[in-house]
VEXSE-648914 format. One line per field, with one value per residue (C-alpha): residue in one letter; x, y, z. Coordinates in steps of 0.02 Angstrom, whole numbers, plus 32768, in hexadecimal, padded with zeros to 4 digits. Layout:
# residues N
residu <- c(A;...)
c1 <- c(X;...)
c2 <- c(Y;...)
c3 <- c(Z;...)
***
This chain:
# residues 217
residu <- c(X;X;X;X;X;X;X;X;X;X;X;X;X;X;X;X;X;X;X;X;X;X;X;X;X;X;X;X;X;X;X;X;X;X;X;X;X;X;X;X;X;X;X;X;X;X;X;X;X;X;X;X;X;X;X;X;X;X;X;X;X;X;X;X;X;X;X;X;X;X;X;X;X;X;X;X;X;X;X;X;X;X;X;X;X;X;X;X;X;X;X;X;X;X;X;X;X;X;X;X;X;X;X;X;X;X;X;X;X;X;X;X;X;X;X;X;X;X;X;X;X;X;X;X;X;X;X;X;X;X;X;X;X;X;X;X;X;X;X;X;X;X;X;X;X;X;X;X;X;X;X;X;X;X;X;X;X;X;X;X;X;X;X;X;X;X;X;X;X;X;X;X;X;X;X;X;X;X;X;X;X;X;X;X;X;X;X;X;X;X;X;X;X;X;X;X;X;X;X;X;X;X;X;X;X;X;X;X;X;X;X;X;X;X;X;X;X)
c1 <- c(7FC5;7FD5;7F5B;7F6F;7EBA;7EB9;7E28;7E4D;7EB6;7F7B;7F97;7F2C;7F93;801A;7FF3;7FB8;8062;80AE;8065;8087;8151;817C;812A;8190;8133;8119;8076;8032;7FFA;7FBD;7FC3;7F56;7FC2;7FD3;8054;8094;80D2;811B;8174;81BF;8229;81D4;8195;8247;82B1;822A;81C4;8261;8277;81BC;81B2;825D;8228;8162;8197;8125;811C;80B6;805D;8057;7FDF;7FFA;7F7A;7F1B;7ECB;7E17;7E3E;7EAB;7E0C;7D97;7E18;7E06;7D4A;7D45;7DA3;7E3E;7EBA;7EEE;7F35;7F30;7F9B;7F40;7F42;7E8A;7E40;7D83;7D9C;7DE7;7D54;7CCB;7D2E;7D20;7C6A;7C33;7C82;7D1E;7DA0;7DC0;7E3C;7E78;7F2E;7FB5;8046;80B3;80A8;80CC;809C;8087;80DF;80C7;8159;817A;81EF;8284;8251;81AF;8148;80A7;8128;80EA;819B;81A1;80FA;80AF;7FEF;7FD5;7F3A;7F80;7FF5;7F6B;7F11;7FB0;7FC4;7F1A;7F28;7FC4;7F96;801C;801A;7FF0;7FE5;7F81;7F62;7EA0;7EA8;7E44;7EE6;7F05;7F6A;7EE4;7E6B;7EE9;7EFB;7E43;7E1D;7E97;7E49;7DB0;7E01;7E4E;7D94;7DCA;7D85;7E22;7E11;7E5B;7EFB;7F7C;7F0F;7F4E;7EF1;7F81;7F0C;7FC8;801D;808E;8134;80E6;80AD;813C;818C;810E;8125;81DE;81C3;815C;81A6;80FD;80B4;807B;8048;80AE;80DA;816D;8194;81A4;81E2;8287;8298;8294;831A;8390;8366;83A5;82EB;82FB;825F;8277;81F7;81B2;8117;811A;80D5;8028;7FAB;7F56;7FDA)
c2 <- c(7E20;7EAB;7E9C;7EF3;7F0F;7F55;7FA9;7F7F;7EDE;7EBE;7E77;7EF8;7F90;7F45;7F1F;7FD8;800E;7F82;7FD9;8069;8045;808E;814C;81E6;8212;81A0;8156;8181;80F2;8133;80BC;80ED;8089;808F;80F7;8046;8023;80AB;80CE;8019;804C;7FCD;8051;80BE;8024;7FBC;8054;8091;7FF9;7FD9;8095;807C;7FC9;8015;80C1;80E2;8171;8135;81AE;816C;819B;8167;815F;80FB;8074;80A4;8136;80FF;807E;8107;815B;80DE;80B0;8161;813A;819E;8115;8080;8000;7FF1;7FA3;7F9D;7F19;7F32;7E7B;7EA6;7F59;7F01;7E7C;7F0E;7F69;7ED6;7EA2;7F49;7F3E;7FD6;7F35;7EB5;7E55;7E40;7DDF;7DBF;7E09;7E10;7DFD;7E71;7E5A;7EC8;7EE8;7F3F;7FC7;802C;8077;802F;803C;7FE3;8047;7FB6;7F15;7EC6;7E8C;7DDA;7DDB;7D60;7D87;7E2E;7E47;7E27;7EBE;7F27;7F09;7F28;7FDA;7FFA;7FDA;8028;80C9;80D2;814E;80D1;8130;8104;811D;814E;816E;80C2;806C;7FC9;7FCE;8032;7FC0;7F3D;7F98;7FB4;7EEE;7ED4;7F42;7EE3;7E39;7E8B;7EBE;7F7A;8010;8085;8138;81BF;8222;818E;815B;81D0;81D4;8222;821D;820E;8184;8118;816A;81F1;8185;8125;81DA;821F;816C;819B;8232;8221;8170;8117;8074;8070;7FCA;7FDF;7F80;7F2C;7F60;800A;7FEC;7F97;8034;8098;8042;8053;80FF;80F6;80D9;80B8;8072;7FB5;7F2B;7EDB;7E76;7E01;7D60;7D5F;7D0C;7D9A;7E26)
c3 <- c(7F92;7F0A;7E70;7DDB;7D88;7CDA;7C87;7BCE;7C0F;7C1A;7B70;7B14;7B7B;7B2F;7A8F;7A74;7AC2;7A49;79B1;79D8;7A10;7969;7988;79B0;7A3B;7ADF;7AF5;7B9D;7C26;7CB8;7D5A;7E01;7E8B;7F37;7F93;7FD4;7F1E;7EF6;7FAA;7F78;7F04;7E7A;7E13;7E06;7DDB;7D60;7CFE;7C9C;7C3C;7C1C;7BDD;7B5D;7B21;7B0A;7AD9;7B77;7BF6;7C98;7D06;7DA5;7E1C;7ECA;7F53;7FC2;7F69;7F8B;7F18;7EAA;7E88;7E7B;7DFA;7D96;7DA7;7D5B;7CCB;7D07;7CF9;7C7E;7D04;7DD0;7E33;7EEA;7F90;7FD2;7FA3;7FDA;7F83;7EE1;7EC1;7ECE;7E55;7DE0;7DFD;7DD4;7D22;7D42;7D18;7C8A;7CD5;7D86;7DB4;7E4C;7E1B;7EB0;7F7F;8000;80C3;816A;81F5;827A;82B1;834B;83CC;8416;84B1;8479;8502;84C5;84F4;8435;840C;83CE;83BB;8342;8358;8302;835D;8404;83E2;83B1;8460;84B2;844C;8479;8535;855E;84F6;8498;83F3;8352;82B2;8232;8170;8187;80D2;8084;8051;8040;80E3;8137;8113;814E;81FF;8218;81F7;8290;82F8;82D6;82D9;8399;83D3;83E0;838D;83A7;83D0;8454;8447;843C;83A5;8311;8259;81E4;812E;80CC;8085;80BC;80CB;8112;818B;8199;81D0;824C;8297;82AF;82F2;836E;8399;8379;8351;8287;8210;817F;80E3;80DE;8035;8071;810D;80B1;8043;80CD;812A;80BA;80B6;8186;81CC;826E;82B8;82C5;829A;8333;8302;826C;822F;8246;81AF;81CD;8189)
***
């Protein structure tokens, strides 16, 4: 699930931009989101009508959710949009957030080679691939950069019993069409959004989806 946590709240961002519709100059909103967001596509096709009906201009800052919550505990940014549910409720009993709300769903899947070197197709238990990754050795690549989908895959590993490490086990530190890349390239196994994974197919991706389903993604 994707929150949106705002530090003044929703309706008083917008009643600020509201009064001020009728200035010269755009008033600025800055939004710390994850790279899963903005890799979507949301942001490019929604943002230009909210900045001409709020005579707005939105910096958006995309990250991994662990610092685009630390942005804002810092006062560096007026609204976050984030999907780390144990990360979000410690930024909001520490006082960083007014007001904390669903505002749409994404889920995980987890994509590979072809040739599926780790057998997971079809699977259904995302943990089951995981252990299957881990025992064949075959090259996973992961966020490592405290996102939201980070956080995701390390829960899994947990949930699978494995601590992963070795040379098939790859920490990137870059978002997630970075990631989404290296994956391609060096035909490995990666947990991705499927958000981004659907912009990036129509971009001619290539790596296909071959676990899916699971309560836990």
């Amino acid at each position: 699930m994707i929150r949106g946590m705002f530090r003044g709240g929703l309706p008083l961002a917008i009643a600020v931009l509201t009064a001020c519709s009728t200035a010269s100059e755009p008033q600025v909103l800055t939004l710390a989101t994850t790279t899963s967001t903005e890799n979507s596509g949301l942001l490019a096709y929604i943002l230009p009508d909210f900045e001409k009906r709020y005579n707005a201009r939105v910096d958006v800052v995309a990250v991994g959710t662990g610092q685009a919550l630390e942005i804002a505990a810092h006062g560096d940014a007026d609204v976050v949009i984030v999907h780390a549910p144990s990360k979000e409720d410690a930024f909001m009993e520490t006082g960083h957030g007014l007001l904390r709300e669903d505002v749409m769903y994404n889920d995980f899947v987890i994509i590979g080679p072809s040739q599926d070197p780790a057998g997971i197709s079809g699977l259904k238990d995302a943990t089951a691939a995981f252990q299957e990754i881990a025992s064949t050795g075959s090259t996973f690549i992961s966020r490592g950069d405290d996102s939201g989908t980070h956080t995701k895959e390390l829960a899994i590993w947990k949930e699978a019993g494995i601590e992963p490490s070795g040379s098939w086990y790859i920490s990137a530190g870059q978002g997630m069409g970075a990631v989404l890349t290296m994956a391609q390239e060096k035909q490995a196994y990666t947990l991705a959004d499927r958000g981004t994974y659907l912009a990036r197919t129509k971009e001619g991706y290539n790596l296909p989806i071959l676990a899916e389903g699971d309560p836990i993604l």
